[in-house]
C-alpha positions, -999 to 999 in steps of 0.1 A, spaced: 19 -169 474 25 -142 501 61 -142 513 49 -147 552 25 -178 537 30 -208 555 54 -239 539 37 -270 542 72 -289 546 100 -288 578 74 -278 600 85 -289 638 55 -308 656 52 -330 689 28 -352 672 43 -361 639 16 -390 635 -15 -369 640 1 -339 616 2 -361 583 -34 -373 589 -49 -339 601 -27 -314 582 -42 -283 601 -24 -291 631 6 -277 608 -5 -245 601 -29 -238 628 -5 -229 652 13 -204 634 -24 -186 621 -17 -148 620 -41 -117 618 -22 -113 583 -31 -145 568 -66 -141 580 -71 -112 562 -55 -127 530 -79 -158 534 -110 -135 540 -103 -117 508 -96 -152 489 -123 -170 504 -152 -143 492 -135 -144 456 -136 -177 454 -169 -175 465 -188 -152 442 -170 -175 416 -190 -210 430 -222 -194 436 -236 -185 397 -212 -218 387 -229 -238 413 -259 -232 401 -251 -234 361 -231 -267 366 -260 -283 381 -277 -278 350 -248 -297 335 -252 -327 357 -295 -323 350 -302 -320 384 -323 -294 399 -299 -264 402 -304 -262 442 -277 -294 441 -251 -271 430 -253 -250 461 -258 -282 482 -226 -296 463 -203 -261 473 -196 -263 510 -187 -294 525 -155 -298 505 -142 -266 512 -147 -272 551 -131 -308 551 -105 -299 528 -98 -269 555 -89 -296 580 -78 -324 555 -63 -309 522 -24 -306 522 -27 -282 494 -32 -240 504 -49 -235 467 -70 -262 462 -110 -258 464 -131 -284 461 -168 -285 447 -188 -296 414 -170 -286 382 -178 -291 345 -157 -319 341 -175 -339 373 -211 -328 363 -206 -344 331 -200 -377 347 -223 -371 370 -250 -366 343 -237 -399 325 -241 -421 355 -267 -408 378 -296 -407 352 -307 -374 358 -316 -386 398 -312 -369 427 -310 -401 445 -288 -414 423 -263 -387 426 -259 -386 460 -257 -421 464 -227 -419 437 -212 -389 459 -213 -418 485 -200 -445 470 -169 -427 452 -157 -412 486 -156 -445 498 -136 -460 469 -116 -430 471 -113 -433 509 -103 -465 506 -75 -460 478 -58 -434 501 -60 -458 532 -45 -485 509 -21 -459 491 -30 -469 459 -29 -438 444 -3 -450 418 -32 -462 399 -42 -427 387 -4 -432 369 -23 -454 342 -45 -425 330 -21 -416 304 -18 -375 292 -36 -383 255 -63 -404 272 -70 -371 299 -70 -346 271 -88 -364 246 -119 -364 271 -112 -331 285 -113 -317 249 -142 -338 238 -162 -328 271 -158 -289 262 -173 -294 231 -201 -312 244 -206 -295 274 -205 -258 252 -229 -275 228 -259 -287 257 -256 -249 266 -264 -236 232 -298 -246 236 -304 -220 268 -283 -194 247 -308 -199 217 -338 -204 239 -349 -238 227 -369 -268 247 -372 -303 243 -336 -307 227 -325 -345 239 -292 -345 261 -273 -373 238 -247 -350 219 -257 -362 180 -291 -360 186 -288 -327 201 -268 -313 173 -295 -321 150 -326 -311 166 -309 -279 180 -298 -272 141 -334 -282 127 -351 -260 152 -330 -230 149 -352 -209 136 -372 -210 168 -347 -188 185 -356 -167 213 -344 -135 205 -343 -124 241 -325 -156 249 -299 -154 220 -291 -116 225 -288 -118 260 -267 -153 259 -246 -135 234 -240 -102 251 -229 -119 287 -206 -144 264 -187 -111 254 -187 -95 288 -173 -126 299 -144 -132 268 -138 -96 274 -133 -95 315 -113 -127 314 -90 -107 287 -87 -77 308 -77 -98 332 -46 -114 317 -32 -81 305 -40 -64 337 -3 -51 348 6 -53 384 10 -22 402 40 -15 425 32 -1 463 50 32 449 21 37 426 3 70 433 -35 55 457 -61 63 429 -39 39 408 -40 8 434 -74 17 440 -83 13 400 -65 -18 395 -81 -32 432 -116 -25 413 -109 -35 379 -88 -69 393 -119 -79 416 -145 -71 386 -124 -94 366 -121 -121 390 -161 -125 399 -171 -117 364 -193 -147 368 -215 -132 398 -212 -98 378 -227 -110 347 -250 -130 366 -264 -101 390 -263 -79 356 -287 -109 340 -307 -107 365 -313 -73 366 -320 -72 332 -346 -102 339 -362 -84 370 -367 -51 354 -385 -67 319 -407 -87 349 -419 -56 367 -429 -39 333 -448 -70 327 -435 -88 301 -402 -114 303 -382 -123 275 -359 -147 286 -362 -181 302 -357 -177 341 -339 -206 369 -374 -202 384 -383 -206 424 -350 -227 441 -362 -242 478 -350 -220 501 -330 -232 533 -299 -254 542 -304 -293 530 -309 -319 561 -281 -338 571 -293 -374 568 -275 -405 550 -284 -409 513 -308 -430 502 -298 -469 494 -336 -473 474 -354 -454 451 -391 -456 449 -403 -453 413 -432 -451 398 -432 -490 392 -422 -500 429 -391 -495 445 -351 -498 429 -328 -518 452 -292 -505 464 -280 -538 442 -301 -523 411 -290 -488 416 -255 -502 416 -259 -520 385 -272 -494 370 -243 -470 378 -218 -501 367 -184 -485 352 -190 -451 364 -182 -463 402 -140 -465 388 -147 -437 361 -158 -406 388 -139 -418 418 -104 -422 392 -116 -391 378 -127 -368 405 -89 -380 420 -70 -375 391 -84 -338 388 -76 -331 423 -43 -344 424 -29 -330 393 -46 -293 399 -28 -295 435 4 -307 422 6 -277 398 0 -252 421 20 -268 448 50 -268 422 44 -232 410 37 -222 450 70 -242 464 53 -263 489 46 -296 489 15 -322 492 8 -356 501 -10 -373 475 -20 -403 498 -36 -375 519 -49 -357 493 -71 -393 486 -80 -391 520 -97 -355 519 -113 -362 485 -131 -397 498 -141 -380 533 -152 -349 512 -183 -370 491 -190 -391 516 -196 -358 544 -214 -338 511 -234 -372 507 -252 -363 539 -261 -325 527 -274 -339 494 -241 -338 474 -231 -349 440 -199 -360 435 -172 -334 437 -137 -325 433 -111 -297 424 -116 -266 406 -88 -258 382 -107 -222 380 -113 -218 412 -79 -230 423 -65 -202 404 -89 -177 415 -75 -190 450 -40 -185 446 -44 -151 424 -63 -140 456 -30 -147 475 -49 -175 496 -21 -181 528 -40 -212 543 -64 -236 534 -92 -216 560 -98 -191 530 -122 -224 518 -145 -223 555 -150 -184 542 -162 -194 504 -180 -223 523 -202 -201 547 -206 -174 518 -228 -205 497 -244 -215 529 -255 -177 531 -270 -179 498 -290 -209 508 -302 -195 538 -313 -165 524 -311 -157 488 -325 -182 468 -353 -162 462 -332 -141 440 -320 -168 417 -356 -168 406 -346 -140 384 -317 -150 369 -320 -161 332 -306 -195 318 -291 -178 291 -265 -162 316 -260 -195 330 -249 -211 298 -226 -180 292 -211 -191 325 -208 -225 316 -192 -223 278 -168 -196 291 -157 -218 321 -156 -250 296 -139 -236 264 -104 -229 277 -108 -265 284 -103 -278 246 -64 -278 238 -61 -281 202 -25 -278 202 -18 -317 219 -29 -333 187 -3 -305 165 24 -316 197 19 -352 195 23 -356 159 56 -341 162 70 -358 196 52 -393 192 24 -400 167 15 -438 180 2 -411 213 -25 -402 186 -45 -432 186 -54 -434 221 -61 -396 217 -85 -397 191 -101 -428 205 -108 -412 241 -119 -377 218 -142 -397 197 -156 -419 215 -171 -393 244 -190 -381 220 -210 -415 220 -205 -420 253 -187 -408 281 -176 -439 297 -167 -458 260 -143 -431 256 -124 -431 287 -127 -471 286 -115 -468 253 -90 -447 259 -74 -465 288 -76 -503 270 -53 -484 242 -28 -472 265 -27 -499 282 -21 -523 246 8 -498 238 21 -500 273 22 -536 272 32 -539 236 63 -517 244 65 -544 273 66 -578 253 89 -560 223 113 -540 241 138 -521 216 169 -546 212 199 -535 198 225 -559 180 260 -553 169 277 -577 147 320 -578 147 339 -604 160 312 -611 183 275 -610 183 262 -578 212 228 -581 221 221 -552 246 182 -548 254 175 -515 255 152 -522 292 145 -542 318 129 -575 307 96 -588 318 77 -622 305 65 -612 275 97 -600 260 113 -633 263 103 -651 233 111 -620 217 146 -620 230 150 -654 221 144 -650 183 166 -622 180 191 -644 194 187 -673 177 183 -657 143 209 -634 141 233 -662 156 225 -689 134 225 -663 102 259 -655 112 289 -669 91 312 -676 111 292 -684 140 301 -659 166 306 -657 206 273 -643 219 274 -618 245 240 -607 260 248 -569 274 226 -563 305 238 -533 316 198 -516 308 179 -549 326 171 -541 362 146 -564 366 136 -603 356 110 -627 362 113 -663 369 96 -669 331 123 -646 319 148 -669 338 130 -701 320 133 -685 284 172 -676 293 183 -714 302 158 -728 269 184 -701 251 215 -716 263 202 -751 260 192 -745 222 231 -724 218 246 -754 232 231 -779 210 242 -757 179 277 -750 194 275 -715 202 284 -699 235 263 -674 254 278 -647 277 263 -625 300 279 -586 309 273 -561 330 249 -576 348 230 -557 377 231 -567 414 195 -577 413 198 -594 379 229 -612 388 212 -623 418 182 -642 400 202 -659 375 225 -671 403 199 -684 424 183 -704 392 219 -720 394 218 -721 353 237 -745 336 266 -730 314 263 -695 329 294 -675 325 291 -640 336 322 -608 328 318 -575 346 323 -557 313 314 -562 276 355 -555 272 363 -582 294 332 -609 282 347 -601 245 387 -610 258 370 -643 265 355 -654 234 352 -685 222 360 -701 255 337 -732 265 312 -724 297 332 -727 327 367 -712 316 378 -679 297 376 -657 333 343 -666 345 346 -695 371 320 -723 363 289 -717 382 275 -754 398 242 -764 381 213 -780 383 199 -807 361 181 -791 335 150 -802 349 149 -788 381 148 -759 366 129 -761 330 92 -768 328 92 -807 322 71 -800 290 104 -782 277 131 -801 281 139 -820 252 
C-alpha cells in the first residue's frame, strides 16, 4: 500500500452513522489526483486478469461463457461504494463456479435466481450481524474442499486441454471416460493447452523472483521491469490474445485445429429481475420447485461466497494495516448478488487472485474496481466478437493455473504434527467433494461440529490427590460436561482411603448453566449422604453469582485453593466460609431427582 493511501480507521466525519453504512463517504473526500492515477493503473490490471477468467470460469460453472462477463462488473461497482476493504474485488471465481455448477444445474435461470437468493441471505446476516456463524467453518473443513475442488476443477479442464467431447461432469465418471478415450486427443488441442500451461507456470515464476527496482535505478531499467512486471501480471489476457492469434491465423489459412469459444452475444445484459419460473420442456418449474431443487446449496454458496470474502479481506487488511468491518463487508456481498441478479449474475464473491493483483498494483481506494468494472463492460459492448477466436484449450490453461496453487498439501503433513483428531474432518470434507460437493462440506461441518461438542461434554479435568482431593476443570462448564464432572468426583472420592475433603478449583470456569447448577447440588447431596464435604475455590464473579442465586444447600466457598485446604474437614457452614441460607432441596432439584 502507497504511503499517501488512505487508512480506513480515525477518520473525522460529521455523519458518523451514514460513514459505517456507506464507507465511501470516508475516503471520498480526501480522493487525490495521485490515488487516481494508482487506481487507474490497478483497476486495468485487475481487469485484463477478469476478462479471459471470466470467461474460462463460466465454463466451470457450465453456463454459457457470456455469464462470466455478465458476472464481472456489478461487484466491483457496489463494492466501490460498500466494501470497507481497498484490495478486495469481487466477481466469479473457481471456488464459486463450482458451487454454482453443483446447485444451479447447468441453468441460466437457475443461476441467477441463486445470485438472488444468497444476496438476500447474506444481506440479511449482515443486517442481523450474524456473521459469527462463518466461525463454525473450521480451517480442515475449508482446506479439505478447497484442495479437493483444485483437483476436480484441474481435472474438468483436461478434457479442453486434450480436445475431448462428451466427457460427463461427475468427477469419477469423468476420470474414466477421459482415461478410456485418451487416445482421441486432439493434437492441436493438447499442444496448444500444453504450451500456454508453460507460458503461464513460467510468467507466474518470473513474477515471484522479479526484484524491485529502486527510483535510483538508471530509466531503461524501470522501464524493463514496468514491461516485464505488467506482462507478468495479465499473463492470463497475454496467453489468451496469443491463443487467439494462433486460432485466427490457422482460420484464415483455412483449416482450425483447435476447438474455439465460438460466437458470444454481443451487447450489455438487460437489467430486469430474475426469473422466479422456469419453462421447460414439460411445462413450467415453480419458484417453490426451483427452491427445492437448489435445497442445501442456499446455506452452502451464501456461507461460502462470505467466508471467501471475509477471510481474503482480512488478510490483506492485516498485511495493508487498515481495518474492515465484517458486518459491512456482509452487507456489500448480499447487495452485490442481488444488484448482479438483475444483469444476469451468478453468484459471486472475492478473488484471492485478483485481490492480490489489486494490492500488487498499489490499489489506494476501492474506485480502482469502477475502472476494472467499465473495462468488462467494454468488452461486452464491443469485443465479443473477438472471443470467437479464442481456443478452449487456453481457457483450461487459465483455469488449472488459477486453481492449482489452490491445493495445499502441506495442512495434512501440519496437522499430523500439531493435532491429528483435525485429520478426520479434513479427509472427510477432501473426500467426500469428490462425490459431491455439498456431502463434503456437510460432512465436514457435522465432524467439526461432533469434536466441538465432544470437547464440550468431556472437558479436560485435572485431579490431584494429597491431603485433599483437587479437582480443577480445565474450562468453563456447559450441560453436557456435568455428568462427566460428576463421575470424576464421585469416583475418585469414594476410591480414596481415607476419604478426603473435596475441593472443586474453579479458577478456569467462566461460565455455568442452570443444568450445570442442577448436577452441582445432586453432587453435594450424594457427598453428604457418604460423609464427604465439597468445597468450592476461586470461584469467578459470574460463577459465584449463579451458584449464589441457586441458594445451594451446603455451599461453602474460599477465595483461594490455600485457604479452602486450611479448612478441611470442616462441616458446611464453618471452617471460614459463613453458611450460605438454603433452600429446600426441592425448590431447586428436578422433583424426579430428589431422593
Amino acid at each position: 500500500m502507497p504511503a499517501e493511501g488512505p487508512r480506513q480507521r480515525g477518520q473525522s466525519c460529521p455523519c458518523p452513522g451514514v460513514q459505517t453504512k456507506l464507507p465511501v463517504l470516508r475516503w471520498l473526500p480526501r480522493y487525490s489526483l495521485a490515488w487516481l492515477q494508482l487506481d487507474l493503473i490497478a483497476g486495468l490490471t485487475v481487469g485484463l486478469t477478469v476478462v479471459p477468467q471470466a470467461l474460462a470460469y463460466a465454463e466451470v460453472a457450465g453456463l454459457p461463457l457470456q455469464y462470466g462477463l455478465y458476472s464481472s462488473f456489478m461487484g466491483c461497482f457496489v463494492y466501490c461504494f460498500l466494501g470497507t476493504a481497498k484490495d478486495v474485488t469481487l466477481g466469479p471465481t473457481a471456488i464459486m463456479s463450482l458451487l454454482v455448477s453443483s446447485y444451479a444445474f447447468h441453468e441460466p435461470v437457475y443461476a441467477i435466481l441463486l445470485a438472488f437468493l444468497s444476496g438476500c441471505i447474506q444481506l440479511a446476516m449482515g443486517l442481523l450481524h450474524l456473521g459469527f456463524l462463518l466461525d463454525f467453518i473450521s480451517c480442515p473443513v475449508i482446506k479439505g474442499f478447497t484442495s479437493a475442488a483444485s483437483i476436480t476443477i484441474s481435472f474438468n479442464q483436461v478434457k479442453n486441454i486434450l480436445g475431448l467431447q462428451g466427457i460427463p461432469r461427475q468427477f469419477f465418471l469423468q476420470v474414466y471416460e477421459t482415461l478410456r478415450r485418451i487416445g482421441d486427443t486432439r493434437a492441436g488441442d493438447a499442444v496448444l493447452g500444453l504450451a500456454c500451461l508453460a507460458a503461464l507456470a513460467g510468467l507466474r515464476a518470473m513474477k515471484s523472483h522479479l526484484p524491485q527496482t529502486a527510483r535510483t535505478e538508471p530509466l531503461a531499467a524501470r522501464v524493463s521491469y514496468l514491461i516485464v512486471w505488467t506482462s507478468a501480471t495479465a499473463r492470463n489476457a497475454l496467453v489468451v490474445l496469443f491463443a487467439g492469434l494462433v486460432a485466427y491465423s490457422f482460420q484464415v489459412m483455412g483449416s482450425q485445429p483447435f476447438m474455439l469459444t465460438g460466437s458470444i452475444p454481443q451487447g450489455l445484459p438487460a437489467f430486469r429481475l430474475p426469473c422466479f419460473s422456469m419453462t421447460a420442456p414439460n411445462g413450467t418449474i415453480p419458484f417453490r420447485s426451483m427452491v427445492e431443487d437448489m435445497g442445501v446449496g442456499l446455506a452452502v454458496v451464501p456461507l461460502m461466497g462470505l467466508l471467501e470474502t471475509v477471510a481474503i479481506a482480512k488478510a490483506f487488511a492485516s498485511q495493508n494495516d487498515y481495518r474492515i468491518d465484517p458486518n459491512q463487508e456482509l452487507l456489500a456481498m448480499g447487495f452485490a448478488n442481488i444488484l448482479g441478479s438483475f444483469v444476469s449474475s451468478y453468484p459471486i464473491t472475492g478473488s484471492f487472485g485478483r485481490t492480490a493483483v489489486n494490492a500488487q498494483s498499489g490499489v489506494c481506494t476501492p474506485a480502482g474496481g469502477l475502472v476494472t468494472g467499465a473495462l468488462v463492460l467494454l468488452s461486452l459492448a464491443y469485443l465479443t466478437s473477438l472471443f470467437y477466436y479464442i481456443p478452449k484449450a487456453a481457457l483450461a490453461a487459465v483455469i488449472i493455473s488459477a486453481v492449482v496453487p489452490m491445493f495445499d498439501a502441506g495442512i495434512f503433513r501440519m496437522l499430523w504434527r500439531v493435532k491429528r483428531l483435525d485429520l478426520v474432518p479434513l479427509c472427510v470434507t477432501f473426500l467426500l467433494c469428490f462425490w459431491e460437493v455439498q456431502y463434503g462440506i456437510v460432512a465436514g461441518v457435522l465432524v467439526s461440529g461432533v469434536l466441538l461438542l465432544y470437547s464440550i461434554a468431556r472437558p479436560p479435568i485435572k485431579v490431584l490427590e494429597g491431603d485433599v482431593l483437587l479437582v480443577q476443570p480445565q474450562s468453563s462448564l456447559h450441560f453436557p460436561a456435568i455428568e462427566c464432572l460428576r463421575d470424576t468426583v464421585c469416583n475418585r472420592a469414594l476410591a480414596a482411603s481415607p476419604p478426603r475433603f473435596v475441593i472443586l478449583d474453579c479458577s478456569h470456569i467462566s461460565s455455568i448453566d442452570y443444568t450445570v447448577v442442577v448436577g452441582l447440588a445432586e453432587l453435594l447431596q450424594e457427598l453428604r449422604k457418604r460423609g464427604l464435604s465439597l468445597a468450592f475455590c476461586s470461584l469467578q464473579d459470574p460463577v459465584l453469582q449463579v451458584l449464589l442465586s441457586a441458594d445451594l444447600e451446603g455451599f461453602q466457598h474460599f477465595p483461594s485453593r490455600e485457604e479452602a485446604e486450611r479448612c478441611r474437614g470442616a462441616e458446611p457452614g464453618g471452617g471460614g466460609a459463613a453458611p450460605l441460607a438454603s433452600t429446600s432441596e426441592s425448590s431447586l432439584l428436578p422433583a424426579g431427582l430428589i431422593q
